[in-house]
VEXRO-264359 format. One record per residue (C-alpha): x, y, z; residue in one letter; chain; residue number from 1. Coordinates in steps of 0.02 Angstrom, whole numbers, plus 50000, padded with zeros to 5 digits. Example, Ala and Ser with C-alpha at 12.3 -4.5 7.8 and 13.67 -1.06 7.14 Angstrom:
<atoms>
+-------+-------+-------+---------+--------+-----+
|     x |     y |     z | residuo | cadena | num |
+-------+-------+-------+---------+--------+-----+
| 50615 | 49775 | 50390 |       A |      A |   1 |
| 50684 | 49947 | 50357 |       S |      A |   2 |
+-------+-------+-------+---------+--------+-----+
</atoms>
This chain:
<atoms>
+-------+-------+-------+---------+--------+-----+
|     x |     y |     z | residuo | cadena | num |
+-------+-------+-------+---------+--------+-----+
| 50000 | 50000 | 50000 |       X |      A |   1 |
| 50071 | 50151 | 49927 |       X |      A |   2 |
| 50085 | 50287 | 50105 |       X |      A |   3 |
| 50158 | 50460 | 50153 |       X |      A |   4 |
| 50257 | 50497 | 50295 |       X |      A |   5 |
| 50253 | 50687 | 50359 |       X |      A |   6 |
| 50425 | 50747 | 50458 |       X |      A |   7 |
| 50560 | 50886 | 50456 |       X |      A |   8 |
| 50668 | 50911 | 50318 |       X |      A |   9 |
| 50829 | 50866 | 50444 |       X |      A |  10 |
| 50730 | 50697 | 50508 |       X |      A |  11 |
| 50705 | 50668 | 50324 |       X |      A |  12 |
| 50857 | 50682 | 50269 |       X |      A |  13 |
| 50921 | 50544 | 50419 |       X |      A |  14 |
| 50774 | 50430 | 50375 |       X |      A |  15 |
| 50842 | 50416 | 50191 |       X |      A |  16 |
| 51012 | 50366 | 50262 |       X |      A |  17 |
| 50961 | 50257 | 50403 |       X |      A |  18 |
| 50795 | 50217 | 50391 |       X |      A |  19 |
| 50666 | 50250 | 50525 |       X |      A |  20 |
| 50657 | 50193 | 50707 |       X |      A |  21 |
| 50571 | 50158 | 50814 |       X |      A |  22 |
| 50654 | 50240 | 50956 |       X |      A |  23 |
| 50591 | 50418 | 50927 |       X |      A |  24 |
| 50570 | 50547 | 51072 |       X |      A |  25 |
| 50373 | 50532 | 51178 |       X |      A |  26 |
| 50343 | 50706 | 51074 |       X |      A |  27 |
| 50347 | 50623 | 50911 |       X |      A |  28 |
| 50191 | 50551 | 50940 |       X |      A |  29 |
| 50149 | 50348 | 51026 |       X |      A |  30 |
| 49962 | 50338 | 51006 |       X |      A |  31 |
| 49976 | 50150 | 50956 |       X |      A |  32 |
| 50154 | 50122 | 51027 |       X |      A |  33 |
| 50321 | 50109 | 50970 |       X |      A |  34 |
| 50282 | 50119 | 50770 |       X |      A |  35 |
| 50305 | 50212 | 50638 |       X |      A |  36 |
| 50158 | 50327 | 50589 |       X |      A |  37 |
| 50082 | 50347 | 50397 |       X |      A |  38 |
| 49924 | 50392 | 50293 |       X |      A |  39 |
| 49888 | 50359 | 50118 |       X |      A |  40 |
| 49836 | 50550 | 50113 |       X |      A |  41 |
| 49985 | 50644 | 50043 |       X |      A |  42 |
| 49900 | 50791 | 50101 |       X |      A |  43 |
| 49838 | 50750 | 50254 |       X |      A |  44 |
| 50056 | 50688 | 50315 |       X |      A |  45 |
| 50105 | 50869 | 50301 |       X |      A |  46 |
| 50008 | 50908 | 50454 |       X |      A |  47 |
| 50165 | 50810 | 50542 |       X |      A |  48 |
| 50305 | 50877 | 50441 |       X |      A |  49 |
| 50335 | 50979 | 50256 |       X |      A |  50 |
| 50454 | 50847 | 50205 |       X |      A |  51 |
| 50374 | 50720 | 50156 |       X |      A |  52 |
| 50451 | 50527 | 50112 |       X |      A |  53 |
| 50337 | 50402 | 50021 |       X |      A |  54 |
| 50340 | 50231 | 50018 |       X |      A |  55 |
| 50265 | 50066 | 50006 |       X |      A |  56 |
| 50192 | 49942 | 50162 |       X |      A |  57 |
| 50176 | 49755 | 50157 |       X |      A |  58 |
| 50029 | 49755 | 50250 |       X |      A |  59 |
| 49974 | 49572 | 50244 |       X |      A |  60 |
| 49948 | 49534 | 50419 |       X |      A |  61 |
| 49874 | 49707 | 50478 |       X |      A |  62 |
| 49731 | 49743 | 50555 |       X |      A |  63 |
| 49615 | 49843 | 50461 |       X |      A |  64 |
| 49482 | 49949 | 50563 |       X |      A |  65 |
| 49342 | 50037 | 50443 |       X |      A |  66 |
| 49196 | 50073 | 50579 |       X |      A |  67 |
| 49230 | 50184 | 50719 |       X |      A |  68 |
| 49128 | 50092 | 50837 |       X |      A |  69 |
| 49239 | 49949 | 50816 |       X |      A |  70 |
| 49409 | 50063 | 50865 |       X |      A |  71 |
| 49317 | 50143 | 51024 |       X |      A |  72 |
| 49279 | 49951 | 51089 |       X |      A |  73 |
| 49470 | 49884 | 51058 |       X |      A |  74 |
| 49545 | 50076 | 51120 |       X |      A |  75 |
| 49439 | 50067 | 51263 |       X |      A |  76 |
| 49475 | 49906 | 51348 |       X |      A |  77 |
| 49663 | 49934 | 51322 |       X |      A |  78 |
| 49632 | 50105 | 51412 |       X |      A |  79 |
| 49537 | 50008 | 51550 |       X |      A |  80 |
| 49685 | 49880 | 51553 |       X |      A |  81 |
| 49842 | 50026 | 51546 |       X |      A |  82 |
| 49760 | 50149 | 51666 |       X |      A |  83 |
| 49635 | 50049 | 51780 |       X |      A |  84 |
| 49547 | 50088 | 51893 |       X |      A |  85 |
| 49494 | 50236 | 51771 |       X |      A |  86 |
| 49384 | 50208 | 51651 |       X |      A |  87 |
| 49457 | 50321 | 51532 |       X |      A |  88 |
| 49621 | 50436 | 51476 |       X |      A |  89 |
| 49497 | 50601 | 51527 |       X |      A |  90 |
| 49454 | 50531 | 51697 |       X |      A |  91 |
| 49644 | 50483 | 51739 |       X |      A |  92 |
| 49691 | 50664 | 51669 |       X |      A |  93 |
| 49577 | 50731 | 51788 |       X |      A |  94 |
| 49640 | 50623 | 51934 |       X |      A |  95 |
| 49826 | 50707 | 51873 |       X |      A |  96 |
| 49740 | 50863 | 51864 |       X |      A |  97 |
| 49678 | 50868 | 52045 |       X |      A |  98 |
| 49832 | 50765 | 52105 |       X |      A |  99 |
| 49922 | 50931 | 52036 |       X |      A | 100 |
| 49817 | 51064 | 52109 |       X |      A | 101 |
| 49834 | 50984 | 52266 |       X |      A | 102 |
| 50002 | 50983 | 52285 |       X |      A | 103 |
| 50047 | 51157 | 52242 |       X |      A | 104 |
| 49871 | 51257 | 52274 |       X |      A | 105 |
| 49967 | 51417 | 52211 |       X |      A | 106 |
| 49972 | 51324 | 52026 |       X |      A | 107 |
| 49855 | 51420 | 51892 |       X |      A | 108 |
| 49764 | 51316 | 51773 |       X |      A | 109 |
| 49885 | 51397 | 51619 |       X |      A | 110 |
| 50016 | 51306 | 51730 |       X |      A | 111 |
| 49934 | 51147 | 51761 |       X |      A | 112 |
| 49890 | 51121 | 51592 |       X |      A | 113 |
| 50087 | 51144 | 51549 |       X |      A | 114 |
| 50126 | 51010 | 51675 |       X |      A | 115 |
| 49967 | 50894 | 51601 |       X |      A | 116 |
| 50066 | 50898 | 51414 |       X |      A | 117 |
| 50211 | 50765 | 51459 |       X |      A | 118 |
| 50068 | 50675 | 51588 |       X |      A | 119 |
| 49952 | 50647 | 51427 |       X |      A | 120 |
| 50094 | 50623 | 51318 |       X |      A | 121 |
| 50145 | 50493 | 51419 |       X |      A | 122 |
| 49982 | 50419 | 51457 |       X |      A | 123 |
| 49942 | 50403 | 51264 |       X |      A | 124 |
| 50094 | 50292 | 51259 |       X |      A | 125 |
| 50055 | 50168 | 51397 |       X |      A | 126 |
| 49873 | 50147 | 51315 |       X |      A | 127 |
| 49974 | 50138 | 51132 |       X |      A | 128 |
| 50088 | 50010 | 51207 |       X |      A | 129 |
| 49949 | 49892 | 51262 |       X |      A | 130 |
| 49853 | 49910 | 51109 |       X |      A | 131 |
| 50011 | 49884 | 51018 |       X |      A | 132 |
| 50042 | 49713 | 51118 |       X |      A | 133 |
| 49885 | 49659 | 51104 |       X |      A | 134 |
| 49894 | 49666 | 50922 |       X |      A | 135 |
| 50057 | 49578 | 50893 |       X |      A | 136 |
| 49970 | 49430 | 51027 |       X |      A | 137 |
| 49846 | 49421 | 50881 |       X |      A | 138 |
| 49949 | 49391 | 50747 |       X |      A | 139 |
| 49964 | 49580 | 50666 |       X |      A | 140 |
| 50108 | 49673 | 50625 |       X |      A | 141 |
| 50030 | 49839 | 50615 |       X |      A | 142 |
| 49857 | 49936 | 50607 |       X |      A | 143 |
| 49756 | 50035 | 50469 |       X |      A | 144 |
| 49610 | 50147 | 50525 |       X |      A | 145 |
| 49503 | 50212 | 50382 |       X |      A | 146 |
| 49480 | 50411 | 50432 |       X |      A | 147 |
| 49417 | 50536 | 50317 |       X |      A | 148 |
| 49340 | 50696 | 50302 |       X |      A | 149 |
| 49203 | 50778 | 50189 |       X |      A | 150 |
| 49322 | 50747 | 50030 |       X |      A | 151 |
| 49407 | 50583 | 50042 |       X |      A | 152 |
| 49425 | 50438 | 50156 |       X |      A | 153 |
| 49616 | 50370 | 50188 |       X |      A | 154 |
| 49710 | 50264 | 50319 |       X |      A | 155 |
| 49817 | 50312 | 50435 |       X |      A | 156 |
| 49955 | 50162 | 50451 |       X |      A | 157 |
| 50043 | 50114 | 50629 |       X |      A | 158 |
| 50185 | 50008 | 50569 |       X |      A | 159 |
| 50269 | 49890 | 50699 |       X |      A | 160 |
| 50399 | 49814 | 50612 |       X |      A | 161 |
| 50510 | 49912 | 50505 |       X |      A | 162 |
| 50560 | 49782 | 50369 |       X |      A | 163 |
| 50370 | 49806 | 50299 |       X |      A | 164 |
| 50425 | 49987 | 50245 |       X |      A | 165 |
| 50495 | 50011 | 50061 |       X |      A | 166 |
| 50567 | 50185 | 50035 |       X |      A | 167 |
| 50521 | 50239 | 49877 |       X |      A | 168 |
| 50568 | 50420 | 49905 |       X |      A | 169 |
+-------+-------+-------+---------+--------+-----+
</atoms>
């Protein structure tokens, strides 16, 4: 499946000579895990980055998700599993949120919210990492959720292994 791949032109350049990883800073973005992150929407991968690298995915044994109802079920219990007793990321952020307040009652909420970035940041990657581990216990090597808008429907790609990437350029 022919994909896009949105980054700076300086990550660009060192994907070209190295390939990607896997190993990429929290910031980069871990919704489902340590991957690598694609859509078939040239467009829509220079939201992430103006230097864009295409390529081509094997994506045989991935798990394909085109109803939204069926994501929320499988995001949902691995958010019950990652961050239980809460029943979900917004209820643990509030938890944090409170947790914060409480300890430093002087805080204002522009300062909280600073302090919640790396908290959800980090949050989003334990739930990623059990969604990704479920997956792989299941037999797939990556995911593809169909998203769209009013004009076009694409997938965004979550790649888990990095020999099913092809640079093409």
């Amino acid at each position: 499946m022919r994909a896009y791949h949105g980054t700076t032109s300086e990550n660009r350049k060192s994907i070209l000579n190295e390939g990607f990883r896997f190993d990429t800073a929290l910031h980069n973005g871990k919704l489902f895990g340590d991957a690598i992150y694609f859509t078939t929407n040239k467009e829509h991968s220079k939201e992430f980055g103006s230097a864009i690298i295409e390529v081509e995915i094997d994506v045989i044994n991935f798990m394909f998700i085109n109803d939204k109802d069926i994501y929320d079920d499988l995001f949902y219990n691995c958010v019950k599993v990652a961050l239980n007793p809460y029943k979900s990321i917004e209820e643990y952020l509030m938890y944090k949120f409170k947790a914060l307040k409480q300890e430093d009652k002087n805080l204002t909420n522009d300062e909280l919210y600073k302090l919640l970035g790396p908290i959800c940041k980090s949050t989003e990657y334990r739930v990623g990492t059990v969604l990704k581990k479920h997956l792989i216990s299941k037999g797939y090597n990556g995911l593809a959720l169909l998203m769209g808008d009013a004009d076009i429907d694409y997938y965004e790609l979550t790649v888990y292994e990095e020999k099913l990437i092809r640079i093409i350029e």
